[in-house]
PyMOL CGO cylinders between C-alpha atoms (Angstrom):
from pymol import cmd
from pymol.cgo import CYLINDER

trace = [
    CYLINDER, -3.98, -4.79, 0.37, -5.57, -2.48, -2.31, 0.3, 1, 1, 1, 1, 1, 1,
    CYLINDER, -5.57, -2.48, -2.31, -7.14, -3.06, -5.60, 0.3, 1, 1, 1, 1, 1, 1,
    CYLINDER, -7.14, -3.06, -5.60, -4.75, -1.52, -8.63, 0.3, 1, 1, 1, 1, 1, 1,
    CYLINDER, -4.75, -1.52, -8.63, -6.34, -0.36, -12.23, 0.3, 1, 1, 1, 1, 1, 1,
    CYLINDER, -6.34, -0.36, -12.23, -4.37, -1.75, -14.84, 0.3, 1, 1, 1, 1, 1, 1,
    CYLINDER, -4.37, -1.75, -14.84, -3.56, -1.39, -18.46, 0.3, 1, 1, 1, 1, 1, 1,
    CYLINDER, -3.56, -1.39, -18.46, -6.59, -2.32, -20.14, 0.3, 1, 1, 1, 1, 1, 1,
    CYLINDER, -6.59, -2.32, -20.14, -7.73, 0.86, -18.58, 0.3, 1, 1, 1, 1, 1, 1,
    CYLINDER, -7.73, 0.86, -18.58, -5.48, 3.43, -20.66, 0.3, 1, 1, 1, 1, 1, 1,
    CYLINDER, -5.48, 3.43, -20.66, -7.41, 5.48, -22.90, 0.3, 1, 1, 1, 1, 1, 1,
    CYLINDER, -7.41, 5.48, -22.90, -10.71, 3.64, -21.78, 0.3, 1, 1, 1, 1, 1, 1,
    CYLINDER, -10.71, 3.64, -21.78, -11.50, 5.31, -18.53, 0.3, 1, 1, 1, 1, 1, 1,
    CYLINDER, -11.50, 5.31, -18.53, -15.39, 4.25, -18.65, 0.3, 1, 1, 1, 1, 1, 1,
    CYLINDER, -15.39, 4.25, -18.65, -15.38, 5.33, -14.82, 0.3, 1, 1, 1, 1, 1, 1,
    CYLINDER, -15.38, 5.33, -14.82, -17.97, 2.99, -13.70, 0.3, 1, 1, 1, 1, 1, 1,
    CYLINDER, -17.97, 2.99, -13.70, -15.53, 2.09, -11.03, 0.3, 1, 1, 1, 1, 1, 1,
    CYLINDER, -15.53, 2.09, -11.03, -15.63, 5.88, -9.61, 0.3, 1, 1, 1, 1, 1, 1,
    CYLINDER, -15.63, 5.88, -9.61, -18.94, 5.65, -9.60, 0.3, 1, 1, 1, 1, 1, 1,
    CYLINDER, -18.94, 5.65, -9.60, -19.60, 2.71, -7.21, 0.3, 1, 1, 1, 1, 1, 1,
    CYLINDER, -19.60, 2.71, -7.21, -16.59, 3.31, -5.06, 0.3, 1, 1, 1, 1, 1, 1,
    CYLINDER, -16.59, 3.31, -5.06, -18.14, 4.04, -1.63, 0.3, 1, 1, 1, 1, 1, 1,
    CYLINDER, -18.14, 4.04, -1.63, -14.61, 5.77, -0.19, 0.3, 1, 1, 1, 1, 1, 1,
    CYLINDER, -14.61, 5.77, -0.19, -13.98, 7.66, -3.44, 0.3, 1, 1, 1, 1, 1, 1,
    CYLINDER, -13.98, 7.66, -3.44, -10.65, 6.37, -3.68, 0.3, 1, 1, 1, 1, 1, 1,
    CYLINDER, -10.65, 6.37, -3.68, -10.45, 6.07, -7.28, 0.3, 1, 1, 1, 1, 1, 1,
    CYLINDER, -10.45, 6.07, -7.28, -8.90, 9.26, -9.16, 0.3, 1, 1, 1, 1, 1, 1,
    CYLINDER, -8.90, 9.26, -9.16, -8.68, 10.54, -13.11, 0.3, 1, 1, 1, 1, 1, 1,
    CYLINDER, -8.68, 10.54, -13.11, -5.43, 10.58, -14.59, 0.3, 1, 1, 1, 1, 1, 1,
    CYLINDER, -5.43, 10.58, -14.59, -3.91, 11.32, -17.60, 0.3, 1, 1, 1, 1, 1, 1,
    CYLINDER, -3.91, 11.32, -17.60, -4.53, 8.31, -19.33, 0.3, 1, 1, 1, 1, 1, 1,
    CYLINDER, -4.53, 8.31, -19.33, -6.96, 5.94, -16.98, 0.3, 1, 1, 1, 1, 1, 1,
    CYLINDER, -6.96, 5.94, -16.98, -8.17, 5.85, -13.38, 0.3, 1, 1, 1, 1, 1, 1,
    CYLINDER, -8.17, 5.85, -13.38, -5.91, 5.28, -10.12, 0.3, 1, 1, 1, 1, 1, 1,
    CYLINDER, -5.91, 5.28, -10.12, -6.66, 3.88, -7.28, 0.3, 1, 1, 1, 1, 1, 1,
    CYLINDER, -6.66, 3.88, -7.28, -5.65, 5.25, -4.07, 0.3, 1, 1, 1, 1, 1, 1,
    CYLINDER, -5.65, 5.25, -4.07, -4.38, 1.89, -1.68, 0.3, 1, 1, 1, 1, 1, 1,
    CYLINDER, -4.38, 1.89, -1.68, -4.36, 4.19, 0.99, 0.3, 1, 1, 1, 1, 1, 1,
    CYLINDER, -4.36, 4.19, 0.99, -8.10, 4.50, 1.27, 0.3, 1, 1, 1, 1, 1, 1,
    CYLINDER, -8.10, 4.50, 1.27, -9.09, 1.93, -0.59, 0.3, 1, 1, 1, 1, 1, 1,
    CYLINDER, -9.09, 1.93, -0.59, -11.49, -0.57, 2.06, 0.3, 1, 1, 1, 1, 1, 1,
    CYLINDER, -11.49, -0.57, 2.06, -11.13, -3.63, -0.26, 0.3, 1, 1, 1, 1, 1, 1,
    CYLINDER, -11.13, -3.63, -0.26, -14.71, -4.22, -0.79, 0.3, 1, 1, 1, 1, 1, 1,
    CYLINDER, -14.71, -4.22, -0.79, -14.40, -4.79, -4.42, 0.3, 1, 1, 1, 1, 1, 1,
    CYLINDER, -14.40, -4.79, -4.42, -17.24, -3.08, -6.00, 0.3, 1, 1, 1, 1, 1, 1,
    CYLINDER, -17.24, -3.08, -6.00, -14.68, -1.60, -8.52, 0.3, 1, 1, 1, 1, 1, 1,
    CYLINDER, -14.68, -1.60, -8.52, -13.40, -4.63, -10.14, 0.3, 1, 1, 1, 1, 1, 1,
    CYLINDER, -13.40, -4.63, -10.14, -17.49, -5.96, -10.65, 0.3, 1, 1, 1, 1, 1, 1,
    CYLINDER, -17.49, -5.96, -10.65, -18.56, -2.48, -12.39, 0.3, 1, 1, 1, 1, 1, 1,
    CYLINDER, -18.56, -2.48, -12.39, -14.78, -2.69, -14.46, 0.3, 1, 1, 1, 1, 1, 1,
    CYLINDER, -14.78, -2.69, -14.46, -16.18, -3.13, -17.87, 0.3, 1, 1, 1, 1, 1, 1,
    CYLINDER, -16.18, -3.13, -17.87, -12.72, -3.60, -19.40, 0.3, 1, 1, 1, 1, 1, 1,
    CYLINDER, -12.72, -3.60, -19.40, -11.64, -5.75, -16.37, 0.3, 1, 1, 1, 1, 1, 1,
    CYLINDER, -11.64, -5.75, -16.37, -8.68, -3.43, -15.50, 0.3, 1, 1, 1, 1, 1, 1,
    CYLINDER, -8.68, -3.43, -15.50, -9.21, -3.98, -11.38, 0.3, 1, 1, 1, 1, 1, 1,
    CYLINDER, -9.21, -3.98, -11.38, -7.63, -6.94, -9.49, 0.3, 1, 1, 1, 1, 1, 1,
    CYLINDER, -7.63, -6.94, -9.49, -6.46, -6.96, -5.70, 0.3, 1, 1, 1, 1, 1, 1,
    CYLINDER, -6.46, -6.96, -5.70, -2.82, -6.08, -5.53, 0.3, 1, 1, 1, 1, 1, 1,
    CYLINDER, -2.82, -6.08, -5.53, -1.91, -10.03, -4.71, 0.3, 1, 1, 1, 1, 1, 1,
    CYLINDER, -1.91, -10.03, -4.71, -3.76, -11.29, -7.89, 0.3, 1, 1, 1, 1, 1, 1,
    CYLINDER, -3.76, -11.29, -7.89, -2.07, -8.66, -10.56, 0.3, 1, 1, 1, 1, 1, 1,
    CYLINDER, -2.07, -8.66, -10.56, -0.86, -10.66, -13.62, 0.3, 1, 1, 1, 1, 1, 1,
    CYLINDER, -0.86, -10.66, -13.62, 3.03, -10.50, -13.90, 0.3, 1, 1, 1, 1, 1, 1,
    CYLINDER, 3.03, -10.50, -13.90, 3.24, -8.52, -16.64, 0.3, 1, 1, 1, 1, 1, 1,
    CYLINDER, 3.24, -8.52, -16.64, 0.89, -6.01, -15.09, 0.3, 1, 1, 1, 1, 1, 1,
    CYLINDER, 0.89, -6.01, -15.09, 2.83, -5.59, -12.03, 0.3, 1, 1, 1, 1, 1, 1,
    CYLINDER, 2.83, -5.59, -12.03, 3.85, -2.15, -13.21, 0.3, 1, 1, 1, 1, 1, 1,
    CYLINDER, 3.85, -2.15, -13.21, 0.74, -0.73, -12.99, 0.3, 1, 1, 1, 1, 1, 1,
    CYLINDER, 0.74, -0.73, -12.99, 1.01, -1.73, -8.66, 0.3, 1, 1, 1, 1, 1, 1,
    CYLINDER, 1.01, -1.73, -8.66, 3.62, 1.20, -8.35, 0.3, 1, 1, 1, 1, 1, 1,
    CYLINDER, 3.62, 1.20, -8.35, 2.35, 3.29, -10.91, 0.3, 1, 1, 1, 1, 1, 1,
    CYLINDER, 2.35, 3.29, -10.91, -1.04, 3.73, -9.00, 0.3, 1, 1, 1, 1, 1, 1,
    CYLINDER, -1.04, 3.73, -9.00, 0.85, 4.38, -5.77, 0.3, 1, 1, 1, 1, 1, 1,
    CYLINDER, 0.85, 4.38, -5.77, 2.90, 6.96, -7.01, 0.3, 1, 1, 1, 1, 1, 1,
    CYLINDER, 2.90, 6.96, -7.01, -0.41, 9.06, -8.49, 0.3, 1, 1, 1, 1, 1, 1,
    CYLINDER, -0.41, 9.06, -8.49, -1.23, 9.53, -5.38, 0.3, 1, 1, 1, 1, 1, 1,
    CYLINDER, -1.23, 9.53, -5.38, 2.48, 10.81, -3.60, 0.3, 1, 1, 1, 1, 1, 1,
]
cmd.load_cgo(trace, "trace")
């Protein structure tokens, strides 16, 4: 289980999230941040610095931001 970023991150990208990460598993994109669920430890000091509150653990994503589950999976393929 991994956190995801999700869309009230587009075009925000404050990156307060990258920088309390201790694994540095949280990437740039495009258009927001990505989190990698491969490294990511689960220790959740992402979704308390999330300003926008963009971060939830993969099992608590809203419905409609399910999307956003694959999309940050496939950033990092």
């Amino acid at each position: 289980m991994a956190f995801v970023i999700t869309s009230p991150c587009l075009n925000e990208k404050s990156a307060e999230c990258v920088e309390v990460c201790p694994v540095d598993c949280i990437e740039e994109g495009k258009d927001m941040f990505y989190i990698d669920p491969d490294v990511c430890i689960d220790c959740g000091a992402c979704e308390a610095a999330c300003p926008v509150e963009a971060i939830y653990m993969e099992d608590e994503v809203p419905e409609k931001e399910e999307k956003y589950i694959g999309l940050n999976r496939q950033f990092f393929e």
